[in-house]
N, C-alpha and C positions, 0 to 999 in steps of 0.2 A: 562285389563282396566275395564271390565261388573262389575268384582269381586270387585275390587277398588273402583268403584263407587256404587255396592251395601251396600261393609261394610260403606260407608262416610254414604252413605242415611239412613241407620239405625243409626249411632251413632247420627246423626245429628235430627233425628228422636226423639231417646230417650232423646238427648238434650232437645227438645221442650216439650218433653210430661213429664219431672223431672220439666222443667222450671215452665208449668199449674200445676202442684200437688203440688209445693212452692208456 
C-alpha cells in the first residue's frame, strides 16, 4: 500500500507540475 500510494503521489505530483508549465 506505502508503494501504491508513493507512485499515485508522484504521478499526481507530476500531474500538477505538467499542469503549472502549460
Amino acid at each position: 500500500a506505502d508503494m501504491d500510494s508513493q507512485c499515485l503521489d508522484m504521478l499526481i505530483a507530476n500531474g500538477f507540475s505538467v499542469e503549472k508549465d502549460i
